[in-house]
Each structure stands twice: as C-alpha cells, then as structure tokens.
ChimeraX commands (.cxc) that place a marker at each C-alpha (Angstrom):
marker #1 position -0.27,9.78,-9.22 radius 0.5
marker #1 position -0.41,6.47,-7.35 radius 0.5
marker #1 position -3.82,5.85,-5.52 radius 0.5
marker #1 position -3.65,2.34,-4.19 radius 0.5
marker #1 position -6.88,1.22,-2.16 radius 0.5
marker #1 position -5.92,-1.92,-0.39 radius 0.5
marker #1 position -7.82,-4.84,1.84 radius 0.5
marker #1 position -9.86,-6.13,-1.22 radius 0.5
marker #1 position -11.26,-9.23,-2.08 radius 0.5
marker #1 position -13.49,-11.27,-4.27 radius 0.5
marker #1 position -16.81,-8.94,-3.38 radius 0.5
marker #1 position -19.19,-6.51,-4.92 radius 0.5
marker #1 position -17.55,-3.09,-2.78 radius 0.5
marker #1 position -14.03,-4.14,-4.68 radius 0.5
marker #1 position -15.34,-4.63,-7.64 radius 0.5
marker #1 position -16.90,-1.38,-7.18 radius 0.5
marker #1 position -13.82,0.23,-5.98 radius 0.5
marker #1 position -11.53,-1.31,-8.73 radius 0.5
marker #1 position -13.57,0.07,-11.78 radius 0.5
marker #1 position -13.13,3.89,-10.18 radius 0.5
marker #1 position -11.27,5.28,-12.80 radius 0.5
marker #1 position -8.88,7.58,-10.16 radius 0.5
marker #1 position -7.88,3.67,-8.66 radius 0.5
marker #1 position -4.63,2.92,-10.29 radius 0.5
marker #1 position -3.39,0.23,-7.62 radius 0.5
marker #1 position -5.94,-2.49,-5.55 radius 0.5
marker #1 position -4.26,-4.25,-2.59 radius 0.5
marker #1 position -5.26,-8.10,-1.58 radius 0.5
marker #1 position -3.46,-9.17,1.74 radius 0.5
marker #1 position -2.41,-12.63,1.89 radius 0.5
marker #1 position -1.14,-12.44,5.70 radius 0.5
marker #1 position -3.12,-14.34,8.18 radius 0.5
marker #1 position -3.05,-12.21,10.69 radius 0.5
marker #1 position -5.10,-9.60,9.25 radius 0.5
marker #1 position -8.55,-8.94,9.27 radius 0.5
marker #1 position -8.23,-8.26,5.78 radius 0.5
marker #1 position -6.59,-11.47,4.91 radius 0.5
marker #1 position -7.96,-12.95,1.66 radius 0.5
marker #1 position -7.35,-15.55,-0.80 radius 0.5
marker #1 position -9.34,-14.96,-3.41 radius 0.5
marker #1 position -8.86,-11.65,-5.69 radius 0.5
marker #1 position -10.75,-10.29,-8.70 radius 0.5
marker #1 position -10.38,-9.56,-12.40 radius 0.5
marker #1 position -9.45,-6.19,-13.22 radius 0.5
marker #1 position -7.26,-3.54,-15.50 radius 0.5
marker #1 position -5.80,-2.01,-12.26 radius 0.5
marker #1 position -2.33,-3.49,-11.26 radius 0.5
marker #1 position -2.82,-5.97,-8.50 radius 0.5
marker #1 position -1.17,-5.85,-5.56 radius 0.5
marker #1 position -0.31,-8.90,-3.08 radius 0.5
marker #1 position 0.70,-7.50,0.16 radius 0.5
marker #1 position 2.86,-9.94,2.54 radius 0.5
marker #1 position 4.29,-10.13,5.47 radius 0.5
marker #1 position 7.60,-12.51,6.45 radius 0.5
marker #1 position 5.76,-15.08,4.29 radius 0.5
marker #1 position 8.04,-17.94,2.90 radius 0.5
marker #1 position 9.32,-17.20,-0.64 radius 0.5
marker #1 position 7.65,-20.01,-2.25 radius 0.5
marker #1 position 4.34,-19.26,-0.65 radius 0.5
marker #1 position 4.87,-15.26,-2.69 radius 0.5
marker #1 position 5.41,-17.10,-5.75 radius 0.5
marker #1 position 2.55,-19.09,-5.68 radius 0.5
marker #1 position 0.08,-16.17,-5.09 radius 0.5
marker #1 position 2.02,-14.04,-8.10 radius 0.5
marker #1 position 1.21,-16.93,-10.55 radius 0.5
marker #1 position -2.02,-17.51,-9.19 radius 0.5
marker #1 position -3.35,-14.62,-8.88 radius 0.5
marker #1 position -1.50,-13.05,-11.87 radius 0.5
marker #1 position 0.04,-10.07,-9.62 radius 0.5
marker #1 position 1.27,-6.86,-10.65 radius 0.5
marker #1 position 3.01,-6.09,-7.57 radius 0.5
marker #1 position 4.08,-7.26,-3.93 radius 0.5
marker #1 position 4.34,-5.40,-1.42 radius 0.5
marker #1 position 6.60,-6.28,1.15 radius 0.5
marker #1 position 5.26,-5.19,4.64 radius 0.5
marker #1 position 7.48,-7.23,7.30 radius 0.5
marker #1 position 11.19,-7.27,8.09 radius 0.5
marker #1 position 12.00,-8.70,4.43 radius 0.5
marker #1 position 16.13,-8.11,3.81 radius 0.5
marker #1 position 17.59,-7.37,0.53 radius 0.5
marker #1 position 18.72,-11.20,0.03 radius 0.5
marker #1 position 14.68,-11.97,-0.07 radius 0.5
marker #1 position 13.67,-9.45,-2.79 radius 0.5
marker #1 position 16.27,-10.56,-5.26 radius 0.5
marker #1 position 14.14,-13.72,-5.39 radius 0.5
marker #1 position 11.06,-12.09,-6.98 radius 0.5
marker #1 position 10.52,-12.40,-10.80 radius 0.5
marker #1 position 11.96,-9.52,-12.68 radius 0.5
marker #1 position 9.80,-6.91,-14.11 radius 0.5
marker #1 position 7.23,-7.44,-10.78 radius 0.5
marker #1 position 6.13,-3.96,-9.35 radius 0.5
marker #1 position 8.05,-4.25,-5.41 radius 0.5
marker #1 position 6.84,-2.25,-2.76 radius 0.5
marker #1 position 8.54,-1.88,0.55 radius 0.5
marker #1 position 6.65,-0.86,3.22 radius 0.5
marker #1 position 8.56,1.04,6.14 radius 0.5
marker #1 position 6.62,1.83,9.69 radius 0.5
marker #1 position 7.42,5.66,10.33 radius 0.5
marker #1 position 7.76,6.57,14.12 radius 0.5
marker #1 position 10.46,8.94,13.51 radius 0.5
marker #1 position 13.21,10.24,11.27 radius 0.5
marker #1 position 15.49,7.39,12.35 radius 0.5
marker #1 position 13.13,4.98,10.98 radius 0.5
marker #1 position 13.97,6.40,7.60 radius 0.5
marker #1 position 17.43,5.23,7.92 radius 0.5
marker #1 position 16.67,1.42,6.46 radius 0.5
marker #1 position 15.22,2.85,3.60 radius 0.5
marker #1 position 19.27,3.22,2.03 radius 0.5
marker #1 position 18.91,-1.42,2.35 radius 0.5
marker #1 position 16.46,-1.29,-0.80 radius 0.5
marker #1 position 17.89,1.62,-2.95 radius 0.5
marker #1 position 17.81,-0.64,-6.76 radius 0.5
marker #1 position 15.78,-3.45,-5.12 radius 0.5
marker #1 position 12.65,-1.94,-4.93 radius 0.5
marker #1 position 10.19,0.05,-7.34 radius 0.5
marker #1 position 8.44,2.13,-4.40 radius 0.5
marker #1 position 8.79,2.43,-0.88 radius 0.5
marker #1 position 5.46,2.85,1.56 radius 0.5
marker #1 position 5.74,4.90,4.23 radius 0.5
marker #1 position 3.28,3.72,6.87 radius 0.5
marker #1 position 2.47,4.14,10.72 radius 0.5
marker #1 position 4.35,2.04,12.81 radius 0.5
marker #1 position 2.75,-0.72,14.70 radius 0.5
marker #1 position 2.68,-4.48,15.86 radius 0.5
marker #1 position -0.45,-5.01,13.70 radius 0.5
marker #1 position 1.62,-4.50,10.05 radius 0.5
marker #1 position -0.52,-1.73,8.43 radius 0.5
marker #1 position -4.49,-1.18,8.18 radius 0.5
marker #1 position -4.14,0.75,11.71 radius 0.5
marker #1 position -6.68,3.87,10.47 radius 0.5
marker #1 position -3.52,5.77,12.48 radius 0.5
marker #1 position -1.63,8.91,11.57 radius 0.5
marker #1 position 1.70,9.21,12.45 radius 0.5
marker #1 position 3.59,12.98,11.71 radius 0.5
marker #1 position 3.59,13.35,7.93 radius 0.5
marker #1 position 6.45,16.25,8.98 radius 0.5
marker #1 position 8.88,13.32,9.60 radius 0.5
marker #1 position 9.33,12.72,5.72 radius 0.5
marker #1 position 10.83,16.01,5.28 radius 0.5
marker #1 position 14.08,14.12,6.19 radius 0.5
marker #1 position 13.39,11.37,3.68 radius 0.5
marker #1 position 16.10,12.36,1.19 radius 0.5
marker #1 position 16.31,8.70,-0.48 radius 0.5
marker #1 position 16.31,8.01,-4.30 radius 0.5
marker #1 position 13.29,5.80,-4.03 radius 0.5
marker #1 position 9.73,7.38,-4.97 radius 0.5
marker #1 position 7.32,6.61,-2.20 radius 0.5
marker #1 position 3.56,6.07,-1.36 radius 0.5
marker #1 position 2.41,7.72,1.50 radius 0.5
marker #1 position 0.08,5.47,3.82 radius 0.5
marker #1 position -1.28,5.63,7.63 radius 0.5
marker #1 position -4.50,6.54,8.49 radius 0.5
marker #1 position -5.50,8.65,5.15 radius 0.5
marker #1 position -9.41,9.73,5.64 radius 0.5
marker #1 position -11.99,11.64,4.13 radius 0.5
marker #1 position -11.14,14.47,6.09 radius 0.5
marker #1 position -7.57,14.32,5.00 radius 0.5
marker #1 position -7.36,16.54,1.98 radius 0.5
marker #1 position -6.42,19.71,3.18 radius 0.5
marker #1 position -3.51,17.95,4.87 radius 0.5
marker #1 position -2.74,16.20,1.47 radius 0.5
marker #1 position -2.36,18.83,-0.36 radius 0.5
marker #1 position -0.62,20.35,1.50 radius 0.5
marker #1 position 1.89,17.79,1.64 radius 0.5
marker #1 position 4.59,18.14,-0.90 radius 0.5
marker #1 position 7.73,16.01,-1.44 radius 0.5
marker #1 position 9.40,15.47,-4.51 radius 0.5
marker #1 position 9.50,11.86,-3.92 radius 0.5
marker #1 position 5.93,11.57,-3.68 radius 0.5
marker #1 position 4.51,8.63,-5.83 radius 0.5
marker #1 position 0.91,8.66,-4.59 radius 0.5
marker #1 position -1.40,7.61,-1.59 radius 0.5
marker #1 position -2.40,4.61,0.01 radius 0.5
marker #1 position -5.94,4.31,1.20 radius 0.5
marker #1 position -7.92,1.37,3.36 radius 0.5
marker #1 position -9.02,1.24,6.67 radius 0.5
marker #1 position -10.70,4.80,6.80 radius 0.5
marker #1 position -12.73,3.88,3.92 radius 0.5
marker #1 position -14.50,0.78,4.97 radius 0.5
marker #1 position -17.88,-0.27,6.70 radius 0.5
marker #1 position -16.17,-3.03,8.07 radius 0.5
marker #1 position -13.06,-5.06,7.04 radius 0.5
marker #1 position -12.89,-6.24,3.83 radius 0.5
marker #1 position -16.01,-4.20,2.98 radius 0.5
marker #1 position -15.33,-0.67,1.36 radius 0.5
marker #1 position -17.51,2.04,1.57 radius 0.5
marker #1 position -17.26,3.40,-2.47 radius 0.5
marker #1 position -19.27,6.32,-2.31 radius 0.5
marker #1 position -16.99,7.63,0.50 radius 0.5
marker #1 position -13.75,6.72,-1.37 radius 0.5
marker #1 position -15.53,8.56,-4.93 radius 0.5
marker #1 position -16.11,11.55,-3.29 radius 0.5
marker #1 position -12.60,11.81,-1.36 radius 0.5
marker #1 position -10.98,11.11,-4.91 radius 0.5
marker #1 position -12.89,13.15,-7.01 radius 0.5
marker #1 position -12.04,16.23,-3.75 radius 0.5
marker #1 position -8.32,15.04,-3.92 radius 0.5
marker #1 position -8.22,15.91,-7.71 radius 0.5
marker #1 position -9.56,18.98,-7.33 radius 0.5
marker link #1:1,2 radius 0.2
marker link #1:2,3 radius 0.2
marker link #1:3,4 radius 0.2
marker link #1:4,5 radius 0.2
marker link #1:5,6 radius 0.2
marker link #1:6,7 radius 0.2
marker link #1:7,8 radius 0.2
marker link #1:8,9 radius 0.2
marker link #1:9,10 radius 0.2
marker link #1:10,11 radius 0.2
marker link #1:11,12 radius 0.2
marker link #1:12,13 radius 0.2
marker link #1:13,14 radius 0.2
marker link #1:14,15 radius 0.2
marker link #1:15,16 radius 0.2
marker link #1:16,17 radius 0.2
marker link #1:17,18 radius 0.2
marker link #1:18,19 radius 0.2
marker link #1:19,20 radius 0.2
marker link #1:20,21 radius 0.2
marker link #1:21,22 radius 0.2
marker link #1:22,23 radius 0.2
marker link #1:23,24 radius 0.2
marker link #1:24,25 radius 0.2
marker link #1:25,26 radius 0.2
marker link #1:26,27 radius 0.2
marker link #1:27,28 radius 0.2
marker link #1:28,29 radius 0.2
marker link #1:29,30 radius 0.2
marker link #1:30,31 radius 0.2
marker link #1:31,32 radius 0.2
marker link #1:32,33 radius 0.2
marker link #1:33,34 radius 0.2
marker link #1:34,35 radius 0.2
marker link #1:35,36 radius 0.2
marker link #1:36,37 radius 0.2
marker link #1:37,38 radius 0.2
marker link #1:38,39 radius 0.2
marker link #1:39,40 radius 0.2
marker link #1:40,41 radius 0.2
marker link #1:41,42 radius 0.2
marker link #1:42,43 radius 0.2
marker link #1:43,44 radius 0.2
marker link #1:44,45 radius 0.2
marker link #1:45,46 radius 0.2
marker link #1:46,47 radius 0.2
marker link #1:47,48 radius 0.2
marker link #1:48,49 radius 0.2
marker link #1:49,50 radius 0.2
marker link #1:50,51 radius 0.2
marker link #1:51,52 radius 0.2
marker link #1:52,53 radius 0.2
marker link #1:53,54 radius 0.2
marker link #1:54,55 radius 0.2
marker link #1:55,56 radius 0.2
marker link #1:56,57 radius 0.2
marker link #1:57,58 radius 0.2
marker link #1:58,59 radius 0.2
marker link #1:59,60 radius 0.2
marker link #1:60,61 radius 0.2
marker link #1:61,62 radius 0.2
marker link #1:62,63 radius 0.2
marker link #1:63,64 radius 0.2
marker link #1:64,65 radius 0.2
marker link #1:65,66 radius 0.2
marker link #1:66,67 radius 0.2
marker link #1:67,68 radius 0.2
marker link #1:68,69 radius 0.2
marker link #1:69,70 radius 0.2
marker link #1:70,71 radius 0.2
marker link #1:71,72 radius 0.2
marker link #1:72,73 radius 0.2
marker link #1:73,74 radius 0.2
marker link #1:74,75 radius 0.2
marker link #1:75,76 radius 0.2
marker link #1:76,77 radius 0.2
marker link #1:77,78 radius 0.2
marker link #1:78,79 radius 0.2
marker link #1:79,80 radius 0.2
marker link #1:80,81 radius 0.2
marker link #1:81,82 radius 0.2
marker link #1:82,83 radius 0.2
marker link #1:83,84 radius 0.2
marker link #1:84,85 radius 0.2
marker link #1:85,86 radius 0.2
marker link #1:86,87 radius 0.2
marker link #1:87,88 radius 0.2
marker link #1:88,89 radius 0.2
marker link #1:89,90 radius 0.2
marker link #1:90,91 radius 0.2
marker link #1:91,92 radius 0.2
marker link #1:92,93 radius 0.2
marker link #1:93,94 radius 0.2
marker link #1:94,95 radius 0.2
marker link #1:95,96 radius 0.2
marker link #1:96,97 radius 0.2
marker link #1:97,98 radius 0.2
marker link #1:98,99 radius 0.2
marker link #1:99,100 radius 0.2
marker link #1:100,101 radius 0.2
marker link #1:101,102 radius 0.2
marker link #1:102,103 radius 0.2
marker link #1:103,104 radius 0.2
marker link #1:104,105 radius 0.2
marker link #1:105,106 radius 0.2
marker link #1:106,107 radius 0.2
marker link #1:107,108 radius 0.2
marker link #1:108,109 radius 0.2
marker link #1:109,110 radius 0.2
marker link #1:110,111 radius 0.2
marker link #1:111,112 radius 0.2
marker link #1:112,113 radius 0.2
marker link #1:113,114 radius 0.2
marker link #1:114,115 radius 0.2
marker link #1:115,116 radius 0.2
marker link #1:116,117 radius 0.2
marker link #1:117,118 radius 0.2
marker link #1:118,119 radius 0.2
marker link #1:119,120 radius 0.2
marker link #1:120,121 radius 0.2
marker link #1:121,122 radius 0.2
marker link #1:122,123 radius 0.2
marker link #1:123,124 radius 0.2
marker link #1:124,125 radius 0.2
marker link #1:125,126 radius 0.2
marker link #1:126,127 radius 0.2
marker link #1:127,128 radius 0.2
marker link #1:128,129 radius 0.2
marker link #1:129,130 radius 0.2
marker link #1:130,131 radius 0.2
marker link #1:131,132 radius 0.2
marker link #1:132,133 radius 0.2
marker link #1:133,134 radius 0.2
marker link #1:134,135 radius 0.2
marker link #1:135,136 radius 0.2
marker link #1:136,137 radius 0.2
marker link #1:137,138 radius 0.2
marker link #1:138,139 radius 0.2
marker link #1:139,140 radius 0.2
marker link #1:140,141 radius 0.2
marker link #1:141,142 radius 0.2
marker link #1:142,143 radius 0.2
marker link #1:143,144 radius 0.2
marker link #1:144,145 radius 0.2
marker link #1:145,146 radius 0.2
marker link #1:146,147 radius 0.2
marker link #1:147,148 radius 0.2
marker link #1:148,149 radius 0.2
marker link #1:149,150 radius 0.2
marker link #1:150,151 radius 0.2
marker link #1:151,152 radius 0.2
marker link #1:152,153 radius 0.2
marker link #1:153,154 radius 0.2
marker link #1:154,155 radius 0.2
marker link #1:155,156 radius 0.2
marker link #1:156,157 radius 0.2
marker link #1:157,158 radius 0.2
marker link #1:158,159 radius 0.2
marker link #1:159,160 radius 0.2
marker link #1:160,161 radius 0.2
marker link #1:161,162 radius 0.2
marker link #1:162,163 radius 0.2
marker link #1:163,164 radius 0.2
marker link #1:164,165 radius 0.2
marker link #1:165,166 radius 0.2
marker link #1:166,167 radius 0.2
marker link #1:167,168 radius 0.2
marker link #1:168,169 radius 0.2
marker link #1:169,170 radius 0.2
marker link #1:170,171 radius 0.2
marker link #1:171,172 radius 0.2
marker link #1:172,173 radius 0.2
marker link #1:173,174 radius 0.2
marker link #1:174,175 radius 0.2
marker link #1:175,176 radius 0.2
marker link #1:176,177 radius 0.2
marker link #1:177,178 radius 0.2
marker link #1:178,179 radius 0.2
marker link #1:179,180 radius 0.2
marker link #1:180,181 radius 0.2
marker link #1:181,182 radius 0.2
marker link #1:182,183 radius 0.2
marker link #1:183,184 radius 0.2
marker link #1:184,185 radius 0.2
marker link #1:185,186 radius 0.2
marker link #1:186,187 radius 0.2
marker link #1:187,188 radius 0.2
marker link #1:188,189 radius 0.2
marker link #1:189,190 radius 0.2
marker link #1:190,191 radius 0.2
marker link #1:191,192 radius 0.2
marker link #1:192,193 radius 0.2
marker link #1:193,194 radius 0.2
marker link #1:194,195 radius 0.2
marker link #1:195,196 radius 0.2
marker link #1:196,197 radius 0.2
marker link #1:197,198 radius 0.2
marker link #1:198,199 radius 0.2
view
C-alpha cells in the first residue's frame, strides 16, 4: 500500500516524516503558487516525488536530475503529448480533481502513459485543499489504472478508509490535515493515524 505524505521540504518535520517506516512516497511541490512550494528536498530511501503543475517541460527535467526524483506527479491540465516527454522508467502520477462521476471520464487520455492516477478534490487551488469530496463517486471508476486516493484525508478518517474498498486502490495521499502550518508536518499526528490505519 501506497502512503504518500506530500508538501515537504528541506526541514526537521520531513525528515521526521520521511524516516516513518509506513511512508513509502514523500511529495515536494515545485509550483509557485502553493504555499507548499519548495525548492529544496531531502535525502532519503523513500521514492521522491516532484509534484507540478502546467510547468514547462524543461523546467520538470531540471528538478528530476536535480533533485534525483522518483516520480512526478502531474497535477494541472498536462495532455498525453506532454507525458511522453518524461524519462522512461520515472514513476508518473496523474492527478484528476473529482467533483463527480463525469470527471472520471479523462482518466481513459492516460491509460499506458501513466503509472498511477490521483484522485483528488476539485478546486482552483490544485490540491492541498484539507477538502473531502464524495469518496462514493469512485465506485464508477472502472479504469485500468491503479489509483491513490487524495482530498482532505485526516486523523479522523479511518473508519471511512477502511471502509473504502476498490480494487484499483493503490494507496493514500496525505498533507494538509497533518500539518501545524504549511510546509511544517505535525509527525506525531501522522504516526499515530498510520500506525491506526494498519490496524
């Protein structure tokens, strides 16, 4: 199982984060616009994840060989003709912003092109909302593609997690309902919920 905690940086919470041994995935957003933007990220086991949005192809590149990426996750309005660009044998995650079951009809675009889709809330902001959206929705997700299931996971969400079966599930996405503030994580928090999870 997948458990990607994303909205790290160079800091002593990610460090923290990235040596819990449930943490298979750690997310650094190189997108301006966040409040989670970052350009620096951190040495670690755990595939690392740059997570974009619309940015120029060169500007991806540069980041993957800087930063010695795992993964990129793709979480604007990239098309198909975009992701053929990326170095083979890159982890690429597509994220999709769930509203409702219509919105699962682009997901047939990246069937071959991408390793996992992420199924997130909708919204202007491009992820890191801390807002549900109706997990019920997926149900209708009948797509080849193994997904990652993201918007507004909390502490109080296991129930509801476990709950949750699809046989597409990959794993869960986890960041703005386990910080103190942006870019700042709150570990003990995130333990607990993953040690509960595992349960």
């Amino acid at each position: 199982m997948i458990i990607k905690v994303c909205g790290l940086t160079d800091n002593e919470s990610s460090r923290l984060v990235a040596a819990l041994p449930e943490v298979s995935h750690v997310g650094f957003i190189f997108y301006e616009g966040s409040k989670r933007f970052t350009e620096t990220t951190l040495a670690t086991a755990k595939k690392k994840v740059g997570v974009f949005v619309n940015a120029h192809i060169d500007y991806v590149l540069e980041q993957i060989e800087k930063h010695g990426l795992d993964a990129v996750q793709l979480h604007g309005n990239e098309l198909p003709e975009y992701i053929i660009q990326l170095p083979k044998g890159l982890e690429i995650i597509k994220a999709i912003g769930i509203a409702a079951a219509e919105d699962l009809e682009i997901t047939k675009n990246y069937h071959n092109l991408v390793t996992f889709l992420i199924f997130d809330t909708q919204s202007k902001e491009y992820g890191g909302t801390g807002v549900q959206y109706d997990w019920k929705i997926l149900e209708n997700y009948k797509g080849e593609i193994p997904f990652i299931l993201s918007g507004g996971i909390r502490p109080d969400s296991v129930e509801a997690l476990k709950n949750f079966r699809h046989p597409k599930l990959a794993g869960y996405d986890l960041n703005s309902r386990f910080e103190i503030e942006p870019k700042i994580k709150d570990v003990a928090k995130l333990a607990a919920f993953l040690k509960e999870i595992k349960l």
